[in-house]
NUKE-982813 format. One record per residue: residue number from 1; residue in three letters; chain; x, y, z of N, C-alpha, C in turn. Coordinates in steps of 0.02 Angstrom, whole numbers, plus 50000, padded with zeros to 5 digits. Last residue first. Example, Ala and Ser with C-alpha at 12.3 -4.5 7.8 and 13.67 -1.06 7.14 Angstrom:
BEGIN
<lumvex seq="2" type="SER" mol="A" n_c1="50642" n_c2="49888" n_c3="50354" ca_c1="50684" ca_c2="49947" ca_c3="50357" c_c1="50645" c_c2="50002" c_c3="50394"/>
<lumvex seq="1" type="ALA" mol="A" n_c1="50660" n_c2="49716" n_c3="50390" ca_c1="50615" ca_c2="49775" ca_c3="50390" c_c1="50660" c_c2="49835" c_c3="50390"/>
This chain:
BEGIN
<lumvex seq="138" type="UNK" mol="A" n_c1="49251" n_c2="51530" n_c3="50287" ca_c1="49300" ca_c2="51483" ca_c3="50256" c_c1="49359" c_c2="51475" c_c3="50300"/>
<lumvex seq="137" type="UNK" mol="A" n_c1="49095" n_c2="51539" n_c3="50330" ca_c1="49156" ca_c2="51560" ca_c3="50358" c_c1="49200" c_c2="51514" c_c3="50306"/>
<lumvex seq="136" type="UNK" mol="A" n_c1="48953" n_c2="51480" n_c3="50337" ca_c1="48991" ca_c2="51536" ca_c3="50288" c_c1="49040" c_c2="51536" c_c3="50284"/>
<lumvex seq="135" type="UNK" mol="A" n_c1="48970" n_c2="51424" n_c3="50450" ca_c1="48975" ca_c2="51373" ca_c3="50392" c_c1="48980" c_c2="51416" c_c3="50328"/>
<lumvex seq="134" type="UNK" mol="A" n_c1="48915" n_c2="51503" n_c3="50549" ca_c1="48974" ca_c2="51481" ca_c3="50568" c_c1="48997" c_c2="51423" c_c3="50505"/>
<lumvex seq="133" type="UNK" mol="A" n_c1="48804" n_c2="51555" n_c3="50513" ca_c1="48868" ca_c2="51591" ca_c3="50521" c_c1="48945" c_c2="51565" c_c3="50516"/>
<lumvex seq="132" type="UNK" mol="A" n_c1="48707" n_c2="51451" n_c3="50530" ca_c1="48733" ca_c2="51472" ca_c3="50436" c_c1="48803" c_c2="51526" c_c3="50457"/>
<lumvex seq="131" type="UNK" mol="A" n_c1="48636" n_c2="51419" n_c3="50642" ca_c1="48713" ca_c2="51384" ca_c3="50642" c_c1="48741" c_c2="51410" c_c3="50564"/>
<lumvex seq="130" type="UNK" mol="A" n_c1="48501" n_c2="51463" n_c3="50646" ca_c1="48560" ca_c2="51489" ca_c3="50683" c_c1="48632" c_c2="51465" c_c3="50674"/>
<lumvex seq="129" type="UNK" mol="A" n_c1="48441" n_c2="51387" n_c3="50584" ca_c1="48451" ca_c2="51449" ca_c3="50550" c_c1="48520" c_c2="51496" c_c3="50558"/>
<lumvex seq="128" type="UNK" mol="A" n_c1="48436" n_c2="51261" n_c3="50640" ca_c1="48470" ca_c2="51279" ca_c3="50568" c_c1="48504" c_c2="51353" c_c3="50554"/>
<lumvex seq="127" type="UNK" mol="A" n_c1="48383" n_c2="51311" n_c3="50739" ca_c1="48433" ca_c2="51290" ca_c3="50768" c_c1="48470" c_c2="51290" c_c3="50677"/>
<lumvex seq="126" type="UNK" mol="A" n_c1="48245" n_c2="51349" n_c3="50687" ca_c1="48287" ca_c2="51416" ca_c3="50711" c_c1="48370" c_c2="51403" c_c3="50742"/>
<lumvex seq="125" type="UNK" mol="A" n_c1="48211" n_c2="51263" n_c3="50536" ca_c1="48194" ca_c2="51276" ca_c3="50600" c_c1="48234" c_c2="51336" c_c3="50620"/>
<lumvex seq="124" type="UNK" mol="A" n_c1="48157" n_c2="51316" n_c3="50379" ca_c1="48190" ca_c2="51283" ca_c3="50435" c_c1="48183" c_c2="51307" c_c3="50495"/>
<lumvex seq="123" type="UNK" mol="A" n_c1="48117" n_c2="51324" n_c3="50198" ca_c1="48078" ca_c2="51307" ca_c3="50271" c_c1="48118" c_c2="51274" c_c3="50307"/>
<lumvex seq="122" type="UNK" mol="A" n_c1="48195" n_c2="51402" n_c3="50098" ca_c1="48178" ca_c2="51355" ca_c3="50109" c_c1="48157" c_c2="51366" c_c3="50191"/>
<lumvex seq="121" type="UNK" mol="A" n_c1="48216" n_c2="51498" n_c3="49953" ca_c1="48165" ca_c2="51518" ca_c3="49995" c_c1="48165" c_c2="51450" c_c3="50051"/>
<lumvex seq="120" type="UNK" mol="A" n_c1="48393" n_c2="51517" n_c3="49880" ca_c1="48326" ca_c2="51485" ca_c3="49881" c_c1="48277" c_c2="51503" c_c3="49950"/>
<lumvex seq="119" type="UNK" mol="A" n_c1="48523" n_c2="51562" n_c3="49799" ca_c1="48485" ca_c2="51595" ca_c3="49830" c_c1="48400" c_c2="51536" c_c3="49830"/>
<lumvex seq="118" type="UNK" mol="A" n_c1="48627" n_c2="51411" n_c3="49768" ca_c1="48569" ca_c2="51493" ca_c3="49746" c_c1="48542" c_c2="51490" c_c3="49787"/>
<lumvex seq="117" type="UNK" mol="A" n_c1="48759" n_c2="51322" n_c3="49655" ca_c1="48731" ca_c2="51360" ca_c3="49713" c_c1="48683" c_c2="51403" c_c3="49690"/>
<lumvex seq="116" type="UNK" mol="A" n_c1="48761" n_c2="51177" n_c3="49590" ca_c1="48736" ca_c2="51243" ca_c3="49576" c_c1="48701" c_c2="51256" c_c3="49641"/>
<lumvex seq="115" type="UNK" mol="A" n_c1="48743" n_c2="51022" n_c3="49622" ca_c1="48800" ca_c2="51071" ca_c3="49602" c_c1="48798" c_c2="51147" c_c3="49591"/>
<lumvex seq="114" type="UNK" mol="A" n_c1="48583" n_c2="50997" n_c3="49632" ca_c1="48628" ca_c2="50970" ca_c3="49572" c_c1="48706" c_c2="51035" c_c3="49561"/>
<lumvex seq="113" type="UNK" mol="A" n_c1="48587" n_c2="51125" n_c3="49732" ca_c1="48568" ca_c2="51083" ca_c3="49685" c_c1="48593" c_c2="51053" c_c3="49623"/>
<lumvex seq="112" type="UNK" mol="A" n_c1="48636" n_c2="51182" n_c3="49897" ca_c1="48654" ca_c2="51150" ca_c3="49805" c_c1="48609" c_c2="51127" c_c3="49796"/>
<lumvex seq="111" type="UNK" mol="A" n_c1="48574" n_c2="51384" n_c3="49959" ca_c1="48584" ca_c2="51290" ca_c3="49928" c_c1="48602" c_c2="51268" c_c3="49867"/>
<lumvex seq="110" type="UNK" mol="A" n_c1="48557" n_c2="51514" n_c3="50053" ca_c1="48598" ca_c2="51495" ca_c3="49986" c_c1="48591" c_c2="51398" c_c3="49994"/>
<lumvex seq="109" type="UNK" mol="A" n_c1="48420" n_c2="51546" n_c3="50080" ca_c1="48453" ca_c2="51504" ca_c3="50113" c_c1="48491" c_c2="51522" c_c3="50041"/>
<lumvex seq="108" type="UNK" mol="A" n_c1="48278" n_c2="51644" n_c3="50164" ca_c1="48320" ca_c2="51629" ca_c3="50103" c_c1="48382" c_c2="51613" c_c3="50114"/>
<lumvex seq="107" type="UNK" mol="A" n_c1="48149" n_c2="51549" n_c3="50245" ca_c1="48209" ca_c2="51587" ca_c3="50264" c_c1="48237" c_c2="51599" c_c3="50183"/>
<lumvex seq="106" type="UNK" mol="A" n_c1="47984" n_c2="51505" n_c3="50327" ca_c1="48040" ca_c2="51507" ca_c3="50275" c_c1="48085" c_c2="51564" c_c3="50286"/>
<lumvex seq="105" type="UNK" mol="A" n_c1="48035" n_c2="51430" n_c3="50512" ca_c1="47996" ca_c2="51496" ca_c3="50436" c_c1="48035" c_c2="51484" c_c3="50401"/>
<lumvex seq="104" type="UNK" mol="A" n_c1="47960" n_c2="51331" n_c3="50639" ca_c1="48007" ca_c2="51333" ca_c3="50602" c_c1="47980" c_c2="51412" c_c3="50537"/>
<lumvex seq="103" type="UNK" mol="A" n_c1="47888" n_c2="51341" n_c3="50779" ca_c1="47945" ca_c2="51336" ca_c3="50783" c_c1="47992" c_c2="51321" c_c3="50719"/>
<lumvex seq="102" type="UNK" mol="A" n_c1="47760" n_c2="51346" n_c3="50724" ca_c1="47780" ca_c2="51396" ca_c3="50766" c_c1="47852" c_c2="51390" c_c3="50751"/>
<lumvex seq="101" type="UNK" mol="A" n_c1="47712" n_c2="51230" n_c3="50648" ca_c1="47726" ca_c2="51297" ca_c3="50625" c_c1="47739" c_c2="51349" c_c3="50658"/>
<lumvex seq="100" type="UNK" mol="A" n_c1="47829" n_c2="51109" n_c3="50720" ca_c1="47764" ca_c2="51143" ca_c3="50719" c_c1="47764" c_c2="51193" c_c3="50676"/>
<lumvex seq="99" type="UNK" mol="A" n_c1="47948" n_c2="51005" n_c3="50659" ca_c1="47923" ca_c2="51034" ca_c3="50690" c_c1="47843" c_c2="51073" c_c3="50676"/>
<lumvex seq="98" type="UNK" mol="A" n_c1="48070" n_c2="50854" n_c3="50605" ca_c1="48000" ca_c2="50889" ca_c3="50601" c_c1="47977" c_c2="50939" c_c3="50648"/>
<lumvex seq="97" type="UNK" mol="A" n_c1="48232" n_c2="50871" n_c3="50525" ca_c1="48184" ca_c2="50854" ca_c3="50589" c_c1="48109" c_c2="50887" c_c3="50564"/>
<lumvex seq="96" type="UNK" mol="A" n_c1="48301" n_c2="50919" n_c3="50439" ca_c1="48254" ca_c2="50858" ca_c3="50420" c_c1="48204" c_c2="50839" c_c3="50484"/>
<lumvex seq="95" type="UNK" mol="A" n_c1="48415" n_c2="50995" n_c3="50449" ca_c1="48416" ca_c2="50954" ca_c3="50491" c_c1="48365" c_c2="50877" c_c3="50479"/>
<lumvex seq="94" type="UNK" mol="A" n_c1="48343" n_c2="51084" n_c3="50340" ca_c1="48431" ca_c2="51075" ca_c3="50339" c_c1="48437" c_c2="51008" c_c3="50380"/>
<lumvex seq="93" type="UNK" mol="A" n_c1="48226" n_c2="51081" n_c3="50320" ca_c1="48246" ca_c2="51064" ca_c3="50258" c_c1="48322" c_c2="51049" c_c3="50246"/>
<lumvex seq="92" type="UNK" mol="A" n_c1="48114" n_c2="51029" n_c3="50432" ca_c1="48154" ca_c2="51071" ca_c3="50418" c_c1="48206" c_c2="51067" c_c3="50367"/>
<lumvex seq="91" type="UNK" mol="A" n_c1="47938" n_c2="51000" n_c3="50388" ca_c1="47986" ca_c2="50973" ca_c3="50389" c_c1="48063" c_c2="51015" c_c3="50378"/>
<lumvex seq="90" type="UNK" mol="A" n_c1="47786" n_c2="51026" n_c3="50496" ca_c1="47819" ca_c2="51032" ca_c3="50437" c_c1="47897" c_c2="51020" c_c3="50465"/>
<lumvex seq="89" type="UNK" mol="A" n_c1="47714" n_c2="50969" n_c3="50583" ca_c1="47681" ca_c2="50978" ca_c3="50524" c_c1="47709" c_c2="50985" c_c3="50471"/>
<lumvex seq="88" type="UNK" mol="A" n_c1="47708" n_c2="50895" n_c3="50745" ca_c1="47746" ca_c2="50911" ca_c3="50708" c_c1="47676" c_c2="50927" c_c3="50635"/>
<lumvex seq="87" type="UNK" mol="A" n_c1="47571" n_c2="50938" n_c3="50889" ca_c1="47606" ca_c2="50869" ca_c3="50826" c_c1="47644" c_c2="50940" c_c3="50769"/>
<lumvex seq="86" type="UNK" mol="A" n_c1="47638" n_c2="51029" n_c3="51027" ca_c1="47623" ca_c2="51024" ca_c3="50969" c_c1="47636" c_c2="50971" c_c3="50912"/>
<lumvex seq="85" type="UNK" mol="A" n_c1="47704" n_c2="51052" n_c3="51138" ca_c1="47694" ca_c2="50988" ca_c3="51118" c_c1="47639" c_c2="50997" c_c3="51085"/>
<lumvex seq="84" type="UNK" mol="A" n_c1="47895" n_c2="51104" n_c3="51158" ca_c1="47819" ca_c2="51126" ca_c3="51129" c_c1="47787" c_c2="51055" c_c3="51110"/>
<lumvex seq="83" type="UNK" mol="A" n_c1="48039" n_c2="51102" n_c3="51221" ca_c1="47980" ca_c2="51172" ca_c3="51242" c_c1="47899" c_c2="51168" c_c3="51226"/>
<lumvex seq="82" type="UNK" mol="A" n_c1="48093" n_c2="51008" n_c3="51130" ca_c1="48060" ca_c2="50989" ca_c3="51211" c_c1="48015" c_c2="51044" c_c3="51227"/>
<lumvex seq="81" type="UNK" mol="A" n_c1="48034" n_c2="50994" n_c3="50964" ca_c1="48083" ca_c2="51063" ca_c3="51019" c_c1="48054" c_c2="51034" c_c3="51090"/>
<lumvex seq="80" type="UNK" mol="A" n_c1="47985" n_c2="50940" n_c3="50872" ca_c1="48068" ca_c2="50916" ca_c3="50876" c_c1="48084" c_c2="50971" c_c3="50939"/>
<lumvex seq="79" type="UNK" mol="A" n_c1="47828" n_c2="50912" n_c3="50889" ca_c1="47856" ca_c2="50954" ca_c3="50879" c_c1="47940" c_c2="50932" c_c3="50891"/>
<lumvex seq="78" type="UNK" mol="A" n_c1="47765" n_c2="50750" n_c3="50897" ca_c1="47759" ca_c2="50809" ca_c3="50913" c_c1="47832" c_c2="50848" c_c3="50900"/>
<lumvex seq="77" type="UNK" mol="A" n_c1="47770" n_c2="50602" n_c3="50865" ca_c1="47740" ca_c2="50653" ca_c3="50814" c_c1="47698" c_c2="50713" c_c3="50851"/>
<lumvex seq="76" type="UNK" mol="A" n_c1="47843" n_c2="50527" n_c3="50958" ca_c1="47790" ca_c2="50549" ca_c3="50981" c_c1="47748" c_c2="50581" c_c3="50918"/>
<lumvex seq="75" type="UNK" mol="A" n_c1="47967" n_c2="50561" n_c3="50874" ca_c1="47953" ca_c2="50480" ca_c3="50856" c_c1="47872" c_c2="50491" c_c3="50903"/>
<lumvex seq="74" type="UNK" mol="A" n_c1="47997" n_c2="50674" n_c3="50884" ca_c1="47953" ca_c2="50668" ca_c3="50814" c_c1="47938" c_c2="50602" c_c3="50819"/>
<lumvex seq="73" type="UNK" mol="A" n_c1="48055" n_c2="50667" n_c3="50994" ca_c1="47992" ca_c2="50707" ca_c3="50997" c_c1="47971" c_c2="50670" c_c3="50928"/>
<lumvex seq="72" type="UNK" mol="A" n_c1="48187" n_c2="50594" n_c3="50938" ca_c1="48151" ca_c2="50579" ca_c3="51028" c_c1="48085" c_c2="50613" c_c3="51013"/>
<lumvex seq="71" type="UNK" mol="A" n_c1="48233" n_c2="50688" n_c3="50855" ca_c1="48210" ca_c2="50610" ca_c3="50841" c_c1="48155" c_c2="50601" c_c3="50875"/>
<lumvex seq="70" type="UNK" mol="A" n_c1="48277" n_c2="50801" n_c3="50939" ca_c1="48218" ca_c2="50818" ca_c3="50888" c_c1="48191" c_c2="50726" c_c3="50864"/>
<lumvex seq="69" type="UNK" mol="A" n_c1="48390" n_c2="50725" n_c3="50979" ca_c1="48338" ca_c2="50747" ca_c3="51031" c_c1="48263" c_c2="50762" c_c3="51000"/>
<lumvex seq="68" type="UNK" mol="A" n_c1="48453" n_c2="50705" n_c3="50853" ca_c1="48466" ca_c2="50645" ca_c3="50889" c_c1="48378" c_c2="50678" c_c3="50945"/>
<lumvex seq="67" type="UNK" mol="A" n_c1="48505" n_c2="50846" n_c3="50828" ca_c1="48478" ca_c2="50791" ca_c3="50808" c_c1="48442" c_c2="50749" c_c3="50819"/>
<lumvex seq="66" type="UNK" mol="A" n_c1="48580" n_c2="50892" n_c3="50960" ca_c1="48525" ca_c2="50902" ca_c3="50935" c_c1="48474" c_c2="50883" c_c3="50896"/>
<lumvex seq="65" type="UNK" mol="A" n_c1="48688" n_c2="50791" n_c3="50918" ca_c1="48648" ca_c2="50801" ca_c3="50994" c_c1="48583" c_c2="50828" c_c3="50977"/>
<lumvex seq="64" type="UNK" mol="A" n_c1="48753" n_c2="50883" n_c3="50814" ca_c1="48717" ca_c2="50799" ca_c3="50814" c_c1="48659" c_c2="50767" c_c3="50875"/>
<lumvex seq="63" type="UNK" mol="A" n_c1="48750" n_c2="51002" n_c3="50845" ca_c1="48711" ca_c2="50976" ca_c3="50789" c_c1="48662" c_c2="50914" c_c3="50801"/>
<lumvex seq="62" type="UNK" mol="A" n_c1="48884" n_c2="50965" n_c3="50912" ca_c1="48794" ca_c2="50998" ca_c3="50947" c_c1="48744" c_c2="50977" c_c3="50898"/>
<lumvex seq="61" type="UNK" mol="A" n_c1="48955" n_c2="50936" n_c3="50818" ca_c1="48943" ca_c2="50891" ca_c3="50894" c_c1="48870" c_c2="50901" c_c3="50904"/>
<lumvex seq="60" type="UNK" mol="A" n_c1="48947" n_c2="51043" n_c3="50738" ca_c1="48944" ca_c2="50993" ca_c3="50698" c_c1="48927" c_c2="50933" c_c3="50774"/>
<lumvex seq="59" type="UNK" mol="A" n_c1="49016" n_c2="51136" n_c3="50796" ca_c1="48952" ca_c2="51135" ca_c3="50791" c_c1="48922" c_c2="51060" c_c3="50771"/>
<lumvex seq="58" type="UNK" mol="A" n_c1="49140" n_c2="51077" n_c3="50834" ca_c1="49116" ca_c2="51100" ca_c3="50881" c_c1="49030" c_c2="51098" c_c3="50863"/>
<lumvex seq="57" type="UNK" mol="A" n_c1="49184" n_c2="51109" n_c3="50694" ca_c1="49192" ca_c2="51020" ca_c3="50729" c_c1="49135" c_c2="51042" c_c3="50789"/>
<lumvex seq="56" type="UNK" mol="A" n_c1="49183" n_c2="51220" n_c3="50659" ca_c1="49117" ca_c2="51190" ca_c3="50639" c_c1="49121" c_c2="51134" c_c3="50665"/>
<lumvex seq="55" type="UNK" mol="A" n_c1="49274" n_c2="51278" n_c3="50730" ca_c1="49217" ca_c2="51322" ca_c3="50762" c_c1="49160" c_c2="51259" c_c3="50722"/>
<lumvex seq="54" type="UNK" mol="A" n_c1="49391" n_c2="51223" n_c3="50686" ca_c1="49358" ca_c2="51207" ca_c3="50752" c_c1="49289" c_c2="51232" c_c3="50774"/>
<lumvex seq="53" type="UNK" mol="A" n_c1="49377" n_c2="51309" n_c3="50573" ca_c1="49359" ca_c2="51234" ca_c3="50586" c_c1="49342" c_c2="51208" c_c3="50630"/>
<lumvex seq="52" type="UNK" mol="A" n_c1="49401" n_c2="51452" n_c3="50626" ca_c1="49354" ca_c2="51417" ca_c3="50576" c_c1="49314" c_c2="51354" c_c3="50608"/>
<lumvex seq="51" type="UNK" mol="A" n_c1="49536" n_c2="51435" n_c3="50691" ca_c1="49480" ca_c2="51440" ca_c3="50739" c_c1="49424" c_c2="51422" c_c3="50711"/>
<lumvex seq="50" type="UNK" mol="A" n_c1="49621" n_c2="51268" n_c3="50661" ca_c1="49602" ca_c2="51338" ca_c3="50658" c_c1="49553" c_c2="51361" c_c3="50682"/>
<lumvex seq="49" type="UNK" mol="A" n_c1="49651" n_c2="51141" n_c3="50687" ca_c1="49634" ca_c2="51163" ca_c3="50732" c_c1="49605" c_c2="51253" c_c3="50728"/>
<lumvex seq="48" type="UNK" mol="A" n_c1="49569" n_c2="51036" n_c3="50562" ca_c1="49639" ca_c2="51056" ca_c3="50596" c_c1="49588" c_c2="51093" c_c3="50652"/>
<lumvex seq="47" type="UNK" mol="A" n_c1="49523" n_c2="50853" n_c3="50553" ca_c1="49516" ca_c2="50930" ca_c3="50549" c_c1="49571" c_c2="50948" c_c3="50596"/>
<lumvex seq="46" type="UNK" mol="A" n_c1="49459" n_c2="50725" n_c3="50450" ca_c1="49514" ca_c2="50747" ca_c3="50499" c_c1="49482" c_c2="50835" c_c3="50500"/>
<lumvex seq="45" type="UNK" mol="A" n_c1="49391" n_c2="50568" n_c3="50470" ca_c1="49357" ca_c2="50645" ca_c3="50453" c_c1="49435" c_c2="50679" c_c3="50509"/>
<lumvex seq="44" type="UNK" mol="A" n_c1="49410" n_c2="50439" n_c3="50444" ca_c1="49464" ca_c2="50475" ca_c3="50422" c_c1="49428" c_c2="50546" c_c3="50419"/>
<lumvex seq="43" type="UNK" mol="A" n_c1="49321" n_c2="50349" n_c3="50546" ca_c1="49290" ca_c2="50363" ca_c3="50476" c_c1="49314" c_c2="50421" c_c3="50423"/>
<lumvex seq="42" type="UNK" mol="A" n_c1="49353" n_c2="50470" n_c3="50676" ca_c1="49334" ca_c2="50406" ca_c3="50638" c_c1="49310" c_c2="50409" c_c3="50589"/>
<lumvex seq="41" type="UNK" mol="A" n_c1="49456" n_c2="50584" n_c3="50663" ca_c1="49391" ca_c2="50577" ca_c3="50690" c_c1="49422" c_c2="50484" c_c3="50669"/>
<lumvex seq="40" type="UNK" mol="A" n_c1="49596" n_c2="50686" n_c3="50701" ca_c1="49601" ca_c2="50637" ca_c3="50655" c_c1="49519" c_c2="50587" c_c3="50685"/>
<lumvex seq="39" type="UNK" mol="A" n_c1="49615" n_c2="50866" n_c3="50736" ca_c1="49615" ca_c2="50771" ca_c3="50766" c_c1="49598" c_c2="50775" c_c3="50700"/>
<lumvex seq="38" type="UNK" mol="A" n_c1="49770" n_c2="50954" n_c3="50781" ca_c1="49719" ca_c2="50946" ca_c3="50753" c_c1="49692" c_c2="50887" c_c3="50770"/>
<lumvex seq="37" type="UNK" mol="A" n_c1="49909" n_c2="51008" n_c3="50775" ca_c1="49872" ca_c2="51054" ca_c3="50730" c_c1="49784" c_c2="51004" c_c3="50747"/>
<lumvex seq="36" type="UNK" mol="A" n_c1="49991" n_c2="50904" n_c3="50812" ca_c1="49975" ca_c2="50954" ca_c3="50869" c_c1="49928" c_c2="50981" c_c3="50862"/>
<lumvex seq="35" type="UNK" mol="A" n_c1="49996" n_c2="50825" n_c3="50701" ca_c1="49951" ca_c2="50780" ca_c3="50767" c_c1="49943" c_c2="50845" c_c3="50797"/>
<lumvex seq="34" type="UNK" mol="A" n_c1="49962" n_c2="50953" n_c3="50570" ca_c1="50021" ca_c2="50893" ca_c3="50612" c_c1="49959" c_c2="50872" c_c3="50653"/>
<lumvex seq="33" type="UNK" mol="A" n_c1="49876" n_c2="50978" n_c3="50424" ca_c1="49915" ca_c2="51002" ca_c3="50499" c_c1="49934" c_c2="50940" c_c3="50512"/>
<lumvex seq="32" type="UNK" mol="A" n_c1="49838" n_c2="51069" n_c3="50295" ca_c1="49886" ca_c2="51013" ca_c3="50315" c_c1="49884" c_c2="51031" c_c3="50386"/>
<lumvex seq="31" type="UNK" mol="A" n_c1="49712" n_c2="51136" n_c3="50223" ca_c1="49770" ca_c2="51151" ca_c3="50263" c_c1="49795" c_c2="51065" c_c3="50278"/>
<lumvex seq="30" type="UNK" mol="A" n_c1="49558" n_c2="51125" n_c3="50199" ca_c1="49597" ca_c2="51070" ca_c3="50138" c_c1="49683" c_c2="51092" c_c3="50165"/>
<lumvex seq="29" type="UNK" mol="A" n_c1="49471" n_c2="51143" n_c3="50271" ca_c1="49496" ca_c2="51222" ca_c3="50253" c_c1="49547" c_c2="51197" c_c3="50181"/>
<lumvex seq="28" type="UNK" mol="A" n_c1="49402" n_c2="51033" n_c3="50299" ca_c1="49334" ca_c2="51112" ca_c3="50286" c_c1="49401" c_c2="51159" c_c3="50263"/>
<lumvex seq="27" type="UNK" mol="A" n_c1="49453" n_c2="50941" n_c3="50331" ca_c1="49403" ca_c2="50902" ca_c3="50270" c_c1="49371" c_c2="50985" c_c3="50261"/>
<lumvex seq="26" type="UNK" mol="A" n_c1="49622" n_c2="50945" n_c3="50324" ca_c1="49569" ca_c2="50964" ca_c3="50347" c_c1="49515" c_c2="50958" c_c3="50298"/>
<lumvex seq="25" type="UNK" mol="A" n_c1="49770" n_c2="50788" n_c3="50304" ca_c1="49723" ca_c2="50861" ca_c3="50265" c_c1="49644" c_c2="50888" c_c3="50290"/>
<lumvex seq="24" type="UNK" mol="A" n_c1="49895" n_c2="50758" n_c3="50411" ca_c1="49831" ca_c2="50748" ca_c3="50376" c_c1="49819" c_c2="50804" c_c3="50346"/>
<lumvex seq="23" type="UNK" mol="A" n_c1="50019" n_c2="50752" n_c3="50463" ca_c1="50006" ca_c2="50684" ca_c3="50450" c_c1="49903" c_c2="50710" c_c3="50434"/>
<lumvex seq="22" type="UNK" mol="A" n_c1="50184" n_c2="50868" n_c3="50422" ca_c1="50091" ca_c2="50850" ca_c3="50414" c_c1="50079" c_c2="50792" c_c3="50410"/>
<lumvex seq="21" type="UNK" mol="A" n_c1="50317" n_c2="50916" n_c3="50529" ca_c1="50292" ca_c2="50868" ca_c3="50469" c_c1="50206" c_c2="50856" c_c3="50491"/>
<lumvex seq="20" type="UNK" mol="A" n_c1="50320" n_c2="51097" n_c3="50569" ca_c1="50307" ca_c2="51019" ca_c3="50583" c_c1="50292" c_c2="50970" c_c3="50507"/>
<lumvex seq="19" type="UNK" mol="A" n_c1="50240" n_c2="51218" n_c3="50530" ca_c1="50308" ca_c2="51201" ca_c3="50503" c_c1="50348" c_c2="51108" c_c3="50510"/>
<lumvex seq="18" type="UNK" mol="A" n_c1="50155" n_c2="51316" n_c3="50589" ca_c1="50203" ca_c2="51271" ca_c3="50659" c_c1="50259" c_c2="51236" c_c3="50620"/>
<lumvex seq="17" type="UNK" mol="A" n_c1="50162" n_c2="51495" n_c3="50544" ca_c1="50144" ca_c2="51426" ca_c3="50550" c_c1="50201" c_c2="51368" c_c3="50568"/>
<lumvex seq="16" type="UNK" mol="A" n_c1="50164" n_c2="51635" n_c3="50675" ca_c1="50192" ca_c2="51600" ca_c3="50614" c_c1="50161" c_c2="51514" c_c3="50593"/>
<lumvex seq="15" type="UNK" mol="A" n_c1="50093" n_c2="51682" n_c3="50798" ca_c1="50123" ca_c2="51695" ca_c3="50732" c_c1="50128" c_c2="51683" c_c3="50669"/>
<lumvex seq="14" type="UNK" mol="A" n_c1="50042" n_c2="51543" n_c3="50854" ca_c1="50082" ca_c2="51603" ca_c3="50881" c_c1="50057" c_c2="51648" c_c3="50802"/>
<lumvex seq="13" type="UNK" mol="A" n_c1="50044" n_c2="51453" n_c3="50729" ca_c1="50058" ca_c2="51422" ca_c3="50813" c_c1="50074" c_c2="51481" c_c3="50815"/>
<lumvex seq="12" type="UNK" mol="A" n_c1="49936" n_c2="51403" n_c3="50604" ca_c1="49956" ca_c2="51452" ca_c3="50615" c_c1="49970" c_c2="51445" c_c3="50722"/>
<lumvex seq="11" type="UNK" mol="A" n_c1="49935" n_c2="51286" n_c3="50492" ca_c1="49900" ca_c2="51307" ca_c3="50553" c_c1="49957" c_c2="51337" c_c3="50594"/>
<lumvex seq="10" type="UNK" mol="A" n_c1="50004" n_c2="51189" n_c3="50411" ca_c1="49992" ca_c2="51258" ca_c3="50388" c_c1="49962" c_c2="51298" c_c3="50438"/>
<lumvex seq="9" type="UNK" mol="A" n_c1="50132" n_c2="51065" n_c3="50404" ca_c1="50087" ca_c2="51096" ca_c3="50469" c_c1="50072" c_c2="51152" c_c3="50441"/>
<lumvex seq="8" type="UNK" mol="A" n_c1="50219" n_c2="51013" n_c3="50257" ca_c1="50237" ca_c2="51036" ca_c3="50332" c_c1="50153" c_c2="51072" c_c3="50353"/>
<lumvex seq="7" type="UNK" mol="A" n_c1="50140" n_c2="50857" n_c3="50158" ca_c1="50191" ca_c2="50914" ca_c3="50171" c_c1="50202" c_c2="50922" c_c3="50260"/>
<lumvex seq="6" type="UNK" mol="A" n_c1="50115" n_c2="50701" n_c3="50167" ca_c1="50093" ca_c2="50777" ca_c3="50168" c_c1="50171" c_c2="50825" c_c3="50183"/>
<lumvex seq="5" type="UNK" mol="A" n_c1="50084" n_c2="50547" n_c3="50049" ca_c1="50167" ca_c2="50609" ca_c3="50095" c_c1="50111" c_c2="50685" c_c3="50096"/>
<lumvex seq="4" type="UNK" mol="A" n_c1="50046" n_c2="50412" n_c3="50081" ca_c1="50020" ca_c2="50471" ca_c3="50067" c_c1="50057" c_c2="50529" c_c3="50111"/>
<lumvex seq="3" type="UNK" mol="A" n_c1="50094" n_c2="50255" n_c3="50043" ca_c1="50117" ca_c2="50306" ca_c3="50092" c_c1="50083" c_c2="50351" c_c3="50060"/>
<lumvex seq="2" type="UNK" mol="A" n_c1="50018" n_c2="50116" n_c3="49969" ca_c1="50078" ca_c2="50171" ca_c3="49953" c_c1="50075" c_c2="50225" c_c3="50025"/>
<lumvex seq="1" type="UNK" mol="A" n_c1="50042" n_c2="49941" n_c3="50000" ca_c1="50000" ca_c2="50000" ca_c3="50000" c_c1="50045" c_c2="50062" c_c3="50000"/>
């Protein structure tokens, strides 16, 4: 099996970047970092440590948690938010969870389709809505 040679560490230590030999490539900035620069997930999802990235590993946890909790209600076919026990009605278009018409609006979302980004009108909740800052970011 062949060796996959990375370069040196692009994540920035202090100042300057750390310069270290790279043992991966970040799946959100495509930077090289070392073991110091970063983790290495399961299922080879690596990421460095920049503030960016870290800022979406971080979301990307909650996300899932969150996820996972909206299940717990919609498997009742009430609302994905512990706060409301309302039967669900409509479907949030980032997360997929179900909620009430209280707890989700349409929004204008940039989305792909078939590869082609745009401006689109789509229906989500407010935990979607709220996390687009931090996934703008490059």
């Amino acid at each position: 099996m062949a060796t996959i040679r990375f370069g040196k560490c692009q994540v920035k230590s202090a100042l300057f970047k750390c310069g270290d030999a790279a043992s991966a490539l970040c799946v959100y900035c495509g930077r090289h970092f070392c073991e110091k620069h970063g983790v290495i997930r399961a299922l080879g999802e690596e990421i460095c440590d920049s503030k960016n990235c870290a800022a979406k590993r971080e979301d990307l946890d909650r996300h899932l948690v969150y996820k996972e909790s909206v299940l717990v209600f919609n498997r009742r076919r009430t609302c994905g938010l512990e706060v409301c026990e309302e039967e669900w009605t409509r479907q949030c278009s980032r997360c997929r969870g179900y909620f009430c018409t209280t707890h989700t609006e349409v929004r204008e979302m940039m989305v792909t389709d078939e590869g082609v980004q745009a401006e689109r009108l789509v229906l989500v909740c407010r935990h979607c809505w709220e996390r687009r800052p931090i996934w703008q970011k490059t």
